[in-house]
C-alpha positions in Angstrom: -113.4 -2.7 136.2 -113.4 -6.2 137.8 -109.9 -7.6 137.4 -111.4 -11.0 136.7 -113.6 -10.6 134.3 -112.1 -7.3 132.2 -109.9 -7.6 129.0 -107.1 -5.6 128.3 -105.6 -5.3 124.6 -102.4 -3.3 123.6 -103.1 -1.0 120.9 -100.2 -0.3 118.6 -100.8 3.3 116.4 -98.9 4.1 113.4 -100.2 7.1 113.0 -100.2 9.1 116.2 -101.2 12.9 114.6 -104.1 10.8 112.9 -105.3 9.2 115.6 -104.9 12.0 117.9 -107.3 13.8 115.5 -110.1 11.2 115.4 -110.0 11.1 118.8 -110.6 14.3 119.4 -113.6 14.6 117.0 -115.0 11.9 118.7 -114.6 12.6 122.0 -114.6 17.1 122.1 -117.3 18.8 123.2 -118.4 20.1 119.7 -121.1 18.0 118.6 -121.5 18.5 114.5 -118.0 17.5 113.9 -118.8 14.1 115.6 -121.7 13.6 113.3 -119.9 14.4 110.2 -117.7 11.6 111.0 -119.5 8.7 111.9 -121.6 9.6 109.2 -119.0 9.7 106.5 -117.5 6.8 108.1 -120.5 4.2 109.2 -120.0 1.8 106.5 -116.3 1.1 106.9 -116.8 -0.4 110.4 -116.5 -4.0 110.5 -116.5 -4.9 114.4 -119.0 -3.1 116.6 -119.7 -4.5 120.2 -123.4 -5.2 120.4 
């Protein structure tokens, strides 16, 4: 990443079981998991980057 032009944010988590879970359902190699959420969870997002 190009020091000059990336952005770096601190993220604070106050949950870190929680997040550690969502993390790994997002990002393990198991697939159907992954769907499950984003499916059950599409309509709570409220930023998306596009």
């Amino acid at each position: 990443m190009d020091p000059k032009t990336r952005k770096m944010f601190q993220v604070q988590v106050s949950d870190a079981e929680k997040a550690m879970e969502v993390l790994n359902i997002l990002m393990g190699e198991e697939t159907e998991p992954r769907k499950e959420f984003i499916f059950e969870n599409a309509k709570k997002v409220r930023d998306i980057d596009w």
